[in-house]
N, C-alpha and C positions, 0 to 999 in steps of 0.2 A: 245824769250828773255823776261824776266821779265820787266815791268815796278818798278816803285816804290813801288806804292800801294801793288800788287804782294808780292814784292820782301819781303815785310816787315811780311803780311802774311804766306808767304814762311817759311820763317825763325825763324817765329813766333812759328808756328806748325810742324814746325822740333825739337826746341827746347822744347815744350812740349813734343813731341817724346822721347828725349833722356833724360827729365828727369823721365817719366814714368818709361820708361826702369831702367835705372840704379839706380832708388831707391827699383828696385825688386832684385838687386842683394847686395847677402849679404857681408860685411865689412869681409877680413881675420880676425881671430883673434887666441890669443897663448892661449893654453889649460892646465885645468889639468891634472895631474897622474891620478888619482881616483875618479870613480865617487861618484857624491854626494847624499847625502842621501833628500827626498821627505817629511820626514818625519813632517815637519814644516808647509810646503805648504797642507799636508791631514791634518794633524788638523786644519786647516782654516776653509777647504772645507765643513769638517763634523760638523765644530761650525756653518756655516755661508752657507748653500746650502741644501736646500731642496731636498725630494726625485725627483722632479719634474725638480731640474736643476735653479730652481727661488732663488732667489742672495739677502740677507740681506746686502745690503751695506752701514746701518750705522751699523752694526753690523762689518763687515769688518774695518770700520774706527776707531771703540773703538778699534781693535787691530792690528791698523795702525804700530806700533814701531814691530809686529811679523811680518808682512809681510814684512815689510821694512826688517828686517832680513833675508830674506827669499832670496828678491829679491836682496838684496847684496852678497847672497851666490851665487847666477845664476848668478850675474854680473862678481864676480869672479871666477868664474870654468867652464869655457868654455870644453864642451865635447872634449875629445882626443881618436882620430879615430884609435891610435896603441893600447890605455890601454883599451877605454870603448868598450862595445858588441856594435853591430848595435842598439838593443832592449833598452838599455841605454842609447843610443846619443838619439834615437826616440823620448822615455821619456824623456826627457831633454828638446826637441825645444818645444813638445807639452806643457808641462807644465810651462813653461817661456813664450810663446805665451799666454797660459791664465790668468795665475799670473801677469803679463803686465798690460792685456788688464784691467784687474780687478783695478790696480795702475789707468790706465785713466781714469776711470770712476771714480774713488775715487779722484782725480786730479780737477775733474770738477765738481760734486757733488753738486746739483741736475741736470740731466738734464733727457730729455724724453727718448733722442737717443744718441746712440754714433755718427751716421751722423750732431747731434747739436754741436759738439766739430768744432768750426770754423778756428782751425790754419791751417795753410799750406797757398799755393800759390792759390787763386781762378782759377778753370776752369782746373786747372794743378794736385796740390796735393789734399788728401782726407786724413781723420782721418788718413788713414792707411798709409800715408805716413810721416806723423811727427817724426823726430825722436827723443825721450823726454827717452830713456834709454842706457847703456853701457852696453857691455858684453867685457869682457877682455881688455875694454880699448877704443872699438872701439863704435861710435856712432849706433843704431839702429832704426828701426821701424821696426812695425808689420809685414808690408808686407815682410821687408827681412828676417824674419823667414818664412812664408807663403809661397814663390815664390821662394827667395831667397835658404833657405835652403830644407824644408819640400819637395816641388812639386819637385824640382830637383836633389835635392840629396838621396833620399829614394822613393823606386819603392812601397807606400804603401798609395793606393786609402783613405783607412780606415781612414786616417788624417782627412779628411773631415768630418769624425762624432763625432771627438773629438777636433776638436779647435773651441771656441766659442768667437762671435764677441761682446758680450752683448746684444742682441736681441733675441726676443721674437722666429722667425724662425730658429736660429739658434740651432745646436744639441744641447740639455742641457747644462749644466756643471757641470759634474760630481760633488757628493760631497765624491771623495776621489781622491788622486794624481797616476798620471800614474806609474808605475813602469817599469824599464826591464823585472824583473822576472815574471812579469803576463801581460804584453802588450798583447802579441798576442790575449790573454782571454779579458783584458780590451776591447782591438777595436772592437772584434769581438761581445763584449755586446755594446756596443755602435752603431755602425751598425744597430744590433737589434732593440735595443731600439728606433733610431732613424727612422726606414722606418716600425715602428709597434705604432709610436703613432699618431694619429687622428688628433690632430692640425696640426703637419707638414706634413705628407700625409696622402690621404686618398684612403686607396688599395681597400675596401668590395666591391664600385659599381660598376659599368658595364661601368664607364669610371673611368680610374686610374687618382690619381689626387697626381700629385708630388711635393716635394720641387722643388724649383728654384735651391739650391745646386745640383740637378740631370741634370740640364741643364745647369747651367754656367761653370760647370769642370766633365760633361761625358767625355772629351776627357780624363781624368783620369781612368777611369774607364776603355776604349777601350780596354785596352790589359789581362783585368782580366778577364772580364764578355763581351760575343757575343753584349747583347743589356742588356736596361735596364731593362726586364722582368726576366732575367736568374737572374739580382742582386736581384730584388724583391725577387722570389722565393727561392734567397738562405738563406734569414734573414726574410721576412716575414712570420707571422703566418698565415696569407693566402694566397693560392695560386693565380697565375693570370694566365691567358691565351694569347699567346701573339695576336689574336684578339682585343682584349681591347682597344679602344685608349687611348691614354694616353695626359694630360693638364697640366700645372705646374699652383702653388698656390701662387697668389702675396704674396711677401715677409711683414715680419710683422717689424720693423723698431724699435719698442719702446723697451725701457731696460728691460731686464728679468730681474724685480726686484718683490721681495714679496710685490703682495698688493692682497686684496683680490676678486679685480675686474682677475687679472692675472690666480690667483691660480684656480677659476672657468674656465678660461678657457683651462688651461692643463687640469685638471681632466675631460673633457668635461660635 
């Protein structure tokens, strides 16, 4: 039997429990006919996003009233799973996930990190739990695209090298918008690009040295790829041996934004 003290503990961290949970799962919401066109969201990318993935966000915010356009087009045209392809709903979470995340940082503007954005509940909620946008009607956050829709509802590992958190470790950010028609080409260059550049891992030595994304959602990956050697080798441009040990690379936390301390260090 519980005491008091216990009791209130107890209940305490149950209740952090259940809200973890169920802000991972995503809000029903009613859909369009047809899907929507990207084409708003890629010239953004390609005004405002470097080859490198590195993020002009005052640049972004002089054409605050386009995005805003943009992202009231994703708020109201909720993917519909009879009319759109799989490849089209894809596109859709991926690129509202990052057009979002991009609105938050513009929302808070300046900060170092997106972990500086302080709402939510202490000890409980994190950035990625606030919900600060609407899709069809129904409240959102990040994570319930993430968790909620992407990890759950689509058997496709690849997500993880195209949705970007605003940080420096995370895959780039594309500077063009996802599409149906060329997803499976887009992920599978992003893939690439992501386990073939030097900042985020480093494959050449005689110990592999990985993103932390390889460790925190391998259980993703489990049913695609035997182990993480067989992924390397399918997208890296060099090979590994699975002798190699392998290390993951502390995460790098500050904004992928253009400055030119940043830009040296992608180009390495």
């Amino acid at each position: 039997m519980l005491n008091g003290k216990s009791s209130i503990l107890f209940y305490a961290a149950a209740l952090g429990l259940l809200l973890a949970v169920s802000g991972c799962t995503a809000p029903k919401v009613t859909s369009s006919a047809q899907p929507i066109s990207h084409a708003a969201w890629d010239s953004l990318l390609r005004k405002h996003v470097d080859d490198h993935g590195l993020v002009d966000y005052q640049g972004f915010a002089q054409d605050s009233n386009q995005l805003k356009d943009y992202l009231s087009l994703l708020s109201n045209n909720a993917p519909n799973e009879k009319t759109w392809s799989k490849t089209e709903q894809l596109a859709y979470w991926i690129n509202a996930y990052n057009a979002f995340t991009v609105k938050l940082i513009l929302d808070y503007y300046p900060v170092n990190s997106i972990k500086d954005i302080k709402d939510g509940i202490p000890f409980v909620n994190t950035v990625w739990d606030v919900k600060f946008f609407t899709i069809a009607g129904k409240e959102f956050d990040l994570n319930n695209i993430e968790h909620g829709i992407l990890r759950k509802e689509f058997d496709d590992p690849r997500i993880h090298f195209s949705l970007v958190c605003a940080s420096m470790s995370c895959p780039k950010l594309q500077n063009f918008a996802f599409t149906g028609d060329k997803l499976d080409t887009q992920l599978d260059e992003a893939a690439s690009e992501f386990l073939n550049e030097p900042f985020r891992n480093e494959i050449g030595g005689e110990t592999i040295r990985l993103s932390k994304l390889l460790d925190w959602y391998w259980g993703d990956f489990k049913d695609k790829y035997q182990d993480r050697y067989e992924l390397i080798n399918r997208y890296a441009k060099k090979q590994v041996k699975t002798s190699q040990p392998i290390e993951f690379i502390d995460y790098d936390w500050r904004l992928n934004e253009q400055t030119p301390e940043k830009e040296a260090l992608v180009k390495g």
